[in-house]
MARBA-3410 file (N, C-alpha, C, O; in Angstrom, 1 decimal):
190
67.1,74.5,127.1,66.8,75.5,126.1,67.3,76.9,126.5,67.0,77.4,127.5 ~ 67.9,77.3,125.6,68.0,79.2,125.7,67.0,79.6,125.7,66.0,79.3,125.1 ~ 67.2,80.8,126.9,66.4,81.5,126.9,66.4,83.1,126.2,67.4,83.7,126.4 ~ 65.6,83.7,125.5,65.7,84.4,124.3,65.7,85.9,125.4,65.3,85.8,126.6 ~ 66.1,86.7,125.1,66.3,87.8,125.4,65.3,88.8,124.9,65.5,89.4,123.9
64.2,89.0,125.5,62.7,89.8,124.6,63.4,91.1,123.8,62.7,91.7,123.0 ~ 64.8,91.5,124.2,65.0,93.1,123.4,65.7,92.8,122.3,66.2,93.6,121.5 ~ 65.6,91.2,122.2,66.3,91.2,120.7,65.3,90.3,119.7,65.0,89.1,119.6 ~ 65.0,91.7,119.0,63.8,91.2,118.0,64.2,92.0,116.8,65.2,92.7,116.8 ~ 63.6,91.8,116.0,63.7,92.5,114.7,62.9,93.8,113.9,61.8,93.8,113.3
63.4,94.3,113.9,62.6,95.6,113.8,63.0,96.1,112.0,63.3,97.3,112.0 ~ 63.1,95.6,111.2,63.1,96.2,109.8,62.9,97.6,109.5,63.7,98.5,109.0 ~ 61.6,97.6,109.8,61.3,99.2,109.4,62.4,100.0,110.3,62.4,101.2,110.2 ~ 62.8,99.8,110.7,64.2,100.4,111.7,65.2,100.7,111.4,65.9,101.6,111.9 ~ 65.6,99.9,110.4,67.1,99.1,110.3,68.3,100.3,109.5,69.5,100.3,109.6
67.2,101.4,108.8,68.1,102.2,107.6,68.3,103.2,109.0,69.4,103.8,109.0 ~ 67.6,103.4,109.8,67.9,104.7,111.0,68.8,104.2,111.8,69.9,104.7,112.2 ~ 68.2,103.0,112.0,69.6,102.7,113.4,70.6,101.9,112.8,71.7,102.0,113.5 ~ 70.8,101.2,111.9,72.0,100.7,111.5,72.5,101.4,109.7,73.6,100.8,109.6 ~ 72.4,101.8,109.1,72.6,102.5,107.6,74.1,102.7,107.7,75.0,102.1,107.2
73.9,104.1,108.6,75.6,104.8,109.0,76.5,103.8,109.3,77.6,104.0,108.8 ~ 76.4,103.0,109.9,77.2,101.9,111.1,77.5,101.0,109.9,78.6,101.0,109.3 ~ 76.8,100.3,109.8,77.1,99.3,108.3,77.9,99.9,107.3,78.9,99.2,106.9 ~ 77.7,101.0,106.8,78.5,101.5,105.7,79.7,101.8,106.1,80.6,101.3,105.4 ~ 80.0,102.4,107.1,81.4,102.7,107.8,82.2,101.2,108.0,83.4,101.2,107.6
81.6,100.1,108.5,82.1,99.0,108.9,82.6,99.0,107.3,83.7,99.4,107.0 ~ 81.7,98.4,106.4,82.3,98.0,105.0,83.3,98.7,104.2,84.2,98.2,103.5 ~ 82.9,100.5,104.4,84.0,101.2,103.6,85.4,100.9,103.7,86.2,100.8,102.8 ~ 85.6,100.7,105.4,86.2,100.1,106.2,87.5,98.8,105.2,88.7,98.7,105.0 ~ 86.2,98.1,104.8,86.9,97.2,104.5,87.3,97.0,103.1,88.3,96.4,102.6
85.8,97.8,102.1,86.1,97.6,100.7,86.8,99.0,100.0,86.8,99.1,98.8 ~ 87.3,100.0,100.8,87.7,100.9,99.9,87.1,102.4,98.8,87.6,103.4,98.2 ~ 85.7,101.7,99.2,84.8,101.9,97.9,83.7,102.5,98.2,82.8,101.8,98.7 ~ 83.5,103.9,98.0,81.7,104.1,98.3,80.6,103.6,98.0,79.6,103.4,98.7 ~ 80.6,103.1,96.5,79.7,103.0,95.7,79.2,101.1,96.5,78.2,100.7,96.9
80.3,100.6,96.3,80.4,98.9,97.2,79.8,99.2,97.8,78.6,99.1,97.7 ~ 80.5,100.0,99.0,79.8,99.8,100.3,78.0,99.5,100.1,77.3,98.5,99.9 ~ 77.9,101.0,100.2,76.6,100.8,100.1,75.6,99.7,99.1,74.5,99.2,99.3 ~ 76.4,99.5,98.3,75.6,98.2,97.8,76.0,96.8,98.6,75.5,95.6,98.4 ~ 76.7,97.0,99.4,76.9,96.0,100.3,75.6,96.2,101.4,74.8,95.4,101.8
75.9,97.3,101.7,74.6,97.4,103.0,73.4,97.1,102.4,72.6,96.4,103.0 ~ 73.2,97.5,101.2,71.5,97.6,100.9,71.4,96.1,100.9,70.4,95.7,101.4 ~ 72.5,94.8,100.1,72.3,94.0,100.4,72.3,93.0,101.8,72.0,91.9,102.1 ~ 72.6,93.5,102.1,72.8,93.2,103.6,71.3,93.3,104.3,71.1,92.6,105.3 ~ 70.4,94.0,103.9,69.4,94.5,104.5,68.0,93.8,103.7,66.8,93.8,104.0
68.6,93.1,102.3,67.6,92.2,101.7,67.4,91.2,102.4,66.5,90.7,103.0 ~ 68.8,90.8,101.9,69.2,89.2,102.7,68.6,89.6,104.8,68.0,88.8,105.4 ~ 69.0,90.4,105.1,68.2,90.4,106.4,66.4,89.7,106.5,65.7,88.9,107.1 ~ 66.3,90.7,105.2,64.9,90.8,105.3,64.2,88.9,104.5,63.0,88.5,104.4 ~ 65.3,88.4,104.2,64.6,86.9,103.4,64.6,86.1,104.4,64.0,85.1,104.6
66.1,86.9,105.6,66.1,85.4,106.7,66.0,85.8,108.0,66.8,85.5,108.8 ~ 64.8,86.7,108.3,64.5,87.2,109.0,63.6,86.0,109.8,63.7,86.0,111.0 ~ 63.0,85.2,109.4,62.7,84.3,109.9,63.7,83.0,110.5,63.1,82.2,111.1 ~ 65.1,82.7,110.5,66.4,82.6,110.9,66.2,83.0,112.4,66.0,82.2,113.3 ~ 66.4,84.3,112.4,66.6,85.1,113.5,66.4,84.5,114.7,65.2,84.6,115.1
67.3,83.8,115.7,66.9,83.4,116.8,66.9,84.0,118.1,66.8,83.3,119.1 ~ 66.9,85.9,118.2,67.4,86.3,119.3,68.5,86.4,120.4,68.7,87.0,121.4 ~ 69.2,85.4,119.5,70.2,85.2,120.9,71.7,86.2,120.5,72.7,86.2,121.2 ~ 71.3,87.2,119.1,72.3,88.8,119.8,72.0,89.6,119.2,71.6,89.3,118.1 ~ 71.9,90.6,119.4,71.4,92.0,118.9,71.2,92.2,117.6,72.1,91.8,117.0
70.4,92.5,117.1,69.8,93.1,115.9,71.2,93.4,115.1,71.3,93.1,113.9 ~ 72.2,94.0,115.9,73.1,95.2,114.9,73.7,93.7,114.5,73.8,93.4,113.3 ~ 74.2,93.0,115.7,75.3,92.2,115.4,75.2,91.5,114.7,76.2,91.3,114.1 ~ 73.9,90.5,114.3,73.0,89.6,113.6,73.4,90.4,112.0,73.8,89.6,111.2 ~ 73.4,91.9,111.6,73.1,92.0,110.5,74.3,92.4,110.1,74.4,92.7,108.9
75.7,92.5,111.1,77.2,92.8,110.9,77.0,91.5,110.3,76.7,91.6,109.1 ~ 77.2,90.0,110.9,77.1,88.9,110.3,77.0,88.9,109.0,78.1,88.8,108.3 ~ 76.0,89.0,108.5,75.3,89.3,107.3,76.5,90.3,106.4,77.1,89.9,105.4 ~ 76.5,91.1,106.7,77.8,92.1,106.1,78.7,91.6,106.3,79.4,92.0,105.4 ~ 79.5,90.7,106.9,80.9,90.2,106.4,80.5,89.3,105.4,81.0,89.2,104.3
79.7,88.7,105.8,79.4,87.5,104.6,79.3,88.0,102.8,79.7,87.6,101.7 ~ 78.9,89.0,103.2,78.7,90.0,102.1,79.8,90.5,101.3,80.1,90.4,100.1 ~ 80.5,91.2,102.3,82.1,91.5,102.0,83.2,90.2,101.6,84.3,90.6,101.3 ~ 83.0,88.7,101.7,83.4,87.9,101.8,83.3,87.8,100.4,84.3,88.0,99.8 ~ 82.2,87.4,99.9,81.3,87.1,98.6,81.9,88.1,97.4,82.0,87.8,96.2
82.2,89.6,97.9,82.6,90.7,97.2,84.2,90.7,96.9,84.8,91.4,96.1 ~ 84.7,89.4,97.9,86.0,89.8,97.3,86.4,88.6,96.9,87.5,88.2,96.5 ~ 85.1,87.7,97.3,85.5,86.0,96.0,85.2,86.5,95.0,86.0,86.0,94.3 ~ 84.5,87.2,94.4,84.0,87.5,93.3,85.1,88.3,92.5,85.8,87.7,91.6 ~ 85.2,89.2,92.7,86.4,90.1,92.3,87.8,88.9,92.0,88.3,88.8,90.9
88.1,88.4,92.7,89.3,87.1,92.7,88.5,85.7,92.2,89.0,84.6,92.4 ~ 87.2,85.9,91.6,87.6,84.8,90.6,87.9,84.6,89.3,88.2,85.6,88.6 ~ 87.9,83.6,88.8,88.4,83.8,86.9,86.9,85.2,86.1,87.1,86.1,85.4 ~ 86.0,84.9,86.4,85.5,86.1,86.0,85.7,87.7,86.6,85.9,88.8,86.1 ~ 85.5,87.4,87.5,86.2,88.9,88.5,87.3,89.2,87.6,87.4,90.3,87.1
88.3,88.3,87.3,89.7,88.9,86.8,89.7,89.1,85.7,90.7,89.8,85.4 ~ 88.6,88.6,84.4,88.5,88.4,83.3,88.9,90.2,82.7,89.5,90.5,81.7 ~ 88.4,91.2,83.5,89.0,92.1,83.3,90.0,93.2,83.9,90.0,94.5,83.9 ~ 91.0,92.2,84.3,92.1,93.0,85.1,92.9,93.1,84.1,93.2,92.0,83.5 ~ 93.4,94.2,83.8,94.1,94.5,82.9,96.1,94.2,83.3,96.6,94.5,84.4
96.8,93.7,82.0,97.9,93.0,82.5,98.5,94.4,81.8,97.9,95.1,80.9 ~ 99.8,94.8,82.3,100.3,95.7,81.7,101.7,95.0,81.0,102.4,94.3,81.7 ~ 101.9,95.4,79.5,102.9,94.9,79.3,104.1,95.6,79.0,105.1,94.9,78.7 ~ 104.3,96.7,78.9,105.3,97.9,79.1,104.9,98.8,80.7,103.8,98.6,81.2 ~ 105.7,99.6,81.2,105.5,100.6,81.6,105.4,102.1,81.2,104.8,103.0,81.7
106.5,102.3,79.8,106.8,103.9,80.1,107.4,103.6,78.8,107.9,102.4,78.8 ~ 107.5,104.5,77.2,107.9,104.4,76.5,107.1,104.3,76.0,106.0,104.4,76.5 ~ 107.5,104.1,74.6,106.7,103.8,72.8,105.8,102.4,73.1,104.8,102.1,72.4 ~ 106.3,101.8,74.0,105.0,100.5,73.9,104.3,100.3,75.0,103.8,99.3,75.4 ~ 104.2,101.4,75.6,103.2,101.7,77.0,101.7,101.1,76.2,100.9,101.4,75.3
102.0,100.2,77.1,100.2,99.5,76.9,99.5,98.7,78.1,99.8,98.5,79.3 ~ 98.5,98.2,77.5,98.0,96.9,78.4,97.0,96.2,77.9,96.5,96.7,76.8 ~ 96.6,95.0,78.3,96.0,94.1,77.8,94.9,93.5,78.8,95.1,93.3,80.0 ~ 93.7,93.2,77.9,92.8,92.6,79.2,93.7,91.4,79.4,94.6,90.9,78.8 ~ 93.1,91.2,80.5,94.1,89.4,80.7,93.8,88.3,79.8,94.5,87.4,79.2
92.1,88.6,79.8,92.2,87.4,79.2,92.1,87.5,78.1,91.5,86.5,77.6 ~ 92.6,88.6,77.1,92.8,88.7,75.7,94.6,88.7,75.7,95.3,89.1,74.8 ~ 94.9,88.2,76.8,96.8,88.4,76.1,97.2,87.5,75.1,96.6,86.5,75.1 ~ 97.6,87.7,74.6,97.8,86.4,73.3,98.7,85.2,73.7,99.2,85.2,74.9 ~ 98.9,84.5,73.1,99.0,83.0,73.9,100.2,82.9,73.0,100.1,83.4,71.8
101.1,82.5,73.4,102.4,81.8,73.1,101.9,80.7,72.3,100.7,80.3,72.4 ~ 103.0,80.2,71.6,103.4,79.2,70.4,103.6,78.6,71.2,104.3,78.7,72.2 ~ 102.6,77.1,70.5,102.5,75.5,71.3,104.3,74.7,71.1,104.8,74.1,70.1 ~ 104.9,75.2,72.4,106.2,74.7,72.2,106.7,73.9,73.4,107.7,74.2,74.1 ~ 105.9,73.0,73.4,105.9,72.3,74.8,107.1,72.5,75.9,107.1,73.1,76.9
108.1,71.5,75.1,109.4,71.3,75.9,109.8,73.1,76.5,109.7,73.5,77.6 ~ 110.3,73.7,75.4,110.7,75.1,75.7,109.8,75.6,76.5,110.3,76.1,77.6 ~ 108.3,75.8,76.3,107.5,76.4,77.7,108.1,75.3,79.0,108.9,75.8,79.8 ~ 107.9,74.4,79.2,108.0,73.6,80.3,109.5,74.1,80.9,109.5,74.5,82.0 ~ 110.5,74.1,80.1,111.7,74.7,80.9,111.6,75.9,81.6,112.0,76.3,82.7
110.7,76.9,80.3,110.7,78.2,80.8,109.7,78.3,82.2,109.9,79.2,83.1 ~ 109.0,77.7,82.4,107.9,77.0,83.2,108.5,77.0,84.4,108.1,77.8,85.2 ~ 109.4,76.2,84.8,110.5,75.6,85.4,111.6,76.4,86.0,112.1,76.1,87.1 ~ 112.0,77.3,85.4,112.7,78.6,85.6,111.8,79.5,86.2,112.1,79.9,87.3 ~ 111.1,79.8,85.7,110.0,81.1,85.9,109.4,80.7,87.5,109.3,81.7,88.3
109.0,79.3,87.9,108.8,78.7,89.2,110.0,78.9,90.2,109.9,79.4,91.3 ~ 111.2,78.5,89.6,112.1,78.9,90.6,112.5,80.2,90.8,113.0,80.4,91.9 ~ 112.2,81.4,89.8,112.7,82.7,90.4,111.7,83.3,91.2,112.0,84.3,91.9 ~ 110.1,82.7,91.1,109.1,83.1,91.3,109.4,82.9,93.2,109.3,83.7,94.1 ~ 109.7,81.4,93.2,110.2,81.1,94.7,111.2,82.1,95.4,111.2,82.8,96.4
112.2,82.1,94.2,113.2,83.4,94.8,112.6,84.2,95.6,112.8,84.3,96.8 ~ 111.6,85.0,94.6,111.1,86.8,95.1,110.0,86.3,96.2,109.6,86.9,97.2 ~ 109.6,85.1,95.9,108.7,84.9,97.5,109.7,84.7,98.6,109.5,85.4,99.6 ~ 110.2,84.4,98.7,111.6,83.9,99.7,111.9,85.2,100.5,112.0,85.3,101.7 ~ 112.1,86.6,99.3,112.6,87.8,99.7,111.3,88.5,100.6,111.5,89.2,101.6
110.2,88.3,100.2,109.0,88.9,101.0,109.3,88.7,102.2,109.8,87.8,102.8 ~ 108.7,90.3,102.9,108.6,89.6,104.6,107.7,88.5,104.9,106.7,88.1,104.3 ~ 108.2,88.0,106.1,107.3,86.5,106.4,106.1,86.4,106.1,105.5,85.6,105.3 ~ 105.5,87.6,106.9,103.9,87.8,106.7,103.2,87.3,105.8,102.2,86.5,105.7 ~ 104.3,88.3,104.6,103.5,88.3,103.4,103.6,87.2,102.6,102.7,86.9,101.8
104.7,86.7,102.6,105.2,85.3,102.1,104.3,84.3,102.8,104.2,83.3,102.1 ~ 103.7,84.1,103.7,103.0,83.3,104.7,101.2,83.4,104.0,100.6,82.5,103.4 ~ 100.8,84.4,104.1,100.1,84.9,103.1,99.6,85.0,101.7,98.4,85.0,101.3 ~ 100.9,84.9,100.9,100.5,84.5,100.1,100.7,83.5,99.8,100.2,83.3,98.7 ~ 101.1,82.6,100.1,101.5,80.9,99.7,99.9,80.1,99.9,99.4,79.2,99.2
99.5,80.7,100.8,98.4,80.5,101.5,97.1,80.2,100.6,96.3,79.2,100.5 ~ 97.0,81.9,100.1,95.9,82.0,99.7,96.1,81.8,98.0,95.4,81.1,97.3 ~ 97.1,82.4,97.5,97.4,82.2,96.2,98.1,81.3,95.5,98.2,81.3,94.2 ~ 98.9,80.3,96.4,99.0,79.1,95.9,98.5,77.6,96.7,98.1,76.6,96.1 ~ 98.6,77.6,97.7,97.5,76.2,98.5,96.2,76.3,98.3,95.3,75.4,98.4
96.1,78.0,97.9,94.5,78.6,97.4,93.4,78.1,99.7,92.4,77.5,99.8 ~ 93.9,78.6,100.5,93.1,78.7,101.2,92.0,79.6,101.2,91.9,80.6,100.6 ~ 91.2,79.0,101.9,90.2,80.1,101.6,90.1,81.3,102.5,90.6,80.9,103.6 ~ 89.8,82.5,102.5,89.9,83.5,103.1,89.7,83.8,104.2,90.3,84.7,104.8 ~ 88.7,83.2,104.8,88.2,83.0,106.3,89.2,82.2,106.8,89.9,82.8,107.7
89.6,80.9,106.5,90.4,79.7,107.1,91.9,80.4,107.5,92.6,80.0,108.5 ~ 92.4,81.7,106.6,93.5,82.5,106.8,93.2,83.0,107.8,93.8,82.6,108.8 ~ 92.3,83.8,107.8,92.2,84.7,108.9,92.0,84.1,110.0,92.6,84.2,111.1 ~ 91.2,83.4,109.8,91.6,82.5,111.4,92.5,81.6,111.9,92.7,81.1,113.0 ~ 93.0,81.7,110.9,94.7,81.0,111.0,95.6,81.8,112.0,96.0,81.6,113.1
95.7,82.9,110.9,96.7,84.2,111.4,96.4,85.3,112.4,97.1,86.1,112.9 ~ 94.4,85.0,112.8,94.1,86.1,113.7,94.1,87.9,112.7,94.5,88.8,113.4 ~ 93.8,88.1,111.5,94.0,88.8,111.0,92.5,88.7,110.0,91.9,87.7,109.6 ~ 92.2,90.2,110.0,90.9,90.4,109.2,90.6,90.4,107.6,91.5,90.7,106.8 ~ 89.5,90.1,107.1,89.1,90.1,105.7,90.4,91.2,104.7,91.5,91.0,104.0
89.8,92.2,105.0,90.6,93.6,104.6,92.4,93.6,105.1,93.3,94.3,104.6 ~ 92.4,92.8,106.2,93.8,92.9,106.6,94.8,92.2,105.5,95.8,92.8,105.1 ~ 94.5,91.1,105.3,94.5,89.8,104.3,94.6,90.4,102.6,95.5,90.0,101.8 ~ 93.9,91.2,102.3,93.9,91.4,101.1,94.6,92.6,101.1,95.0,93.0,100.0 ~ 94.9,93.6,102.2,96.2,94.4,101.7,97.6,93.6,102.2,98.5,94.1,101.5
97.8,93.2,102.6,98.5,92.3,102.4,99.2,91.6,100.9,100.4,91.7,100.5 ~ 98.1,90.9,100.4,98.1,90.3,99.5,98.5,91.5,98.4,99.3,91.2,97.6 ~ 97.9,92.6,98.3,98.2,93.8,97.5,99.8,93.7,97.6,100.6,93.4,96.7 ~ 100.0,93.9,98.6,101.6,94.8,99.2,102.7,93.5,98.5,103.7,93.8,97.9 ~ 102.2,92.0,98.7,103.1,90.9,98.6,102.7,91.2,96.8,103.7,91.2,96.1
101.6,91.5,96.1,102.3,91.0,94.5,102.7,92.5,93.9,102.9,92.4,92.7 ~ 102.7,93.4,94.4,103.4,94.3,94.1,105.0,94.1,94.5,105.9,94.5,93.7 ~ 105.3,93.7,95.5,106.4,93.3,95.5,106.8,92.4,94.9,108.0,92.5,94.7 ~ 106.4,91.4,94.5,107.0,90.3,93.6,106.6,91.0,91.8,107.1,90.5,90.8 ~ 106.0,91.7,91.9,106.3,92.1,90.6,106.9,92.8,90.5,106.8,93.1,89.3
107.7,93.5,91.1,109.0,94.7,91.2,110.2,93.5,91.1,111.1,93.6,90.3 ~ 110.1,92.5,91.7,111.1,91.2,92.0,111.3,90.5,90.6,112.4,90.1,90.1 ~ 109.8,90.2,90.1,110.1,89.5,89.1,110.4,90.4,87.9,111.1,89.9,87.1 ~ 110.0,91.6,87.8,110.7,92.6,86.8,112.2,92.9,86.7,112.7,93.4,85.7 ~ 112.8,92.6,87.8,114.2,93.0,87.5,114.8,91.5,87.5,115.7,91.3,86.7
114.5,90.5,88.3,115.1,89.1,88.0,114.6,88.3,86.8,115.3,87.4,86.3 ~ 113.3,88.7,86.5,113.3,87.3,85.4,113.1,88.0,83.8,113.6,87.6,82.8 ~ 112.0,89.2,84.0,111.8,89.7,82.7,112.9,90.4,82.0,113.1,90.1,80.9 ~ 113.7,91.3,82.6,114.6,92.0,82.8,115.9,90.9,82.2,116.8,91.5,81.5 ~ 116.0,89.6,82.5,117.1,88.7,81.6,118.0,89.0,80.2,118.8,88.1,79.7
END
């Protein structure tokens, strides 16, 4: 049996003095965002507080509740990347001119049931799409194949590649900005 370390206990009423600053830095860190963060910490410090009976001593208070905060940050950025997360990412369908606009995504309007002709264009659109992945640096081509088409999950990446939460998703920024510069001038651009 382990033996417990008596200085690692749980101290709650503690938690906003000695860890608040530390947690929020760690997340800003990761999400970009003031407003997240801190609603990441505050959750971070519920969820402490429901599985505080969990707590087996065997590592420090802080580290126990970093745990907790990635998990948190994990959940924050499935969420965001899933079909409702995206339900409101707006698709842009012009840039610059008289038809500068955009569209929620999931209000774009849907093409005419034209099977064959979708399927070719389908077909095309897959191979140039490979193209502009091809052109990405490795990384990011590695990257995204990964997560946005084998669909790995985001931990299983990073521990693949040795590469962090936040590391991973700028990344992932950098690769579809680049393929949408790629696919604007090879496929739309036709």
């Amino acid at each position: 049996m382990t033996q417990l370390d008596p200085s690692n206990i749980l101290s709650p009423d503690k938690w906003v003095d000695n860890y608040a600053d530390y947690l929020f830095n760690y997340a800003i860190a990761r999400v970009n965002n003031a407003n997240v963060a801190k609603d990441l910490v505050q959750e971070t410090f519920f969820a402490g507080l429901k599985s505080a009976k969990n707590f087996e001593g065997k590592s420090t208070e802080r580290t126990w509740l970093i745990s907790i905060l990635k998990r948190k940050i994990i959940d924050y950025y499935r969420k965001i990347n899933s079909k409702k997360g995206q339900a409101e990412v707006r698709v842009n369908f012009y840039d610059s001119g008289d038809n500068e606009g955009s569209w929620i995504e999931e209000r774009v309007p849907q093409s005419w049931n034209n099977e064959a002709e979708q399927n070719i264009e389908n077909e095309e659109l897959r191979i140039q799409l490979d193209k502009c992945i091809d052109k990405l640096p490795e990384k990011y081509a590695m990257v995204f194949r990964m997560k946005t088409i084998q669909q790995f999950e985001t931990e299983d990446i990073c521990k693949e590649l040795n590469i962090s939460p936040s590391n991973l998703w700028v990344i992932i920024h950098r690769a579809r900005t680049q393929l949408r510069s790629c696919m604007e001038k090879n496929w739309f651009n036709k």
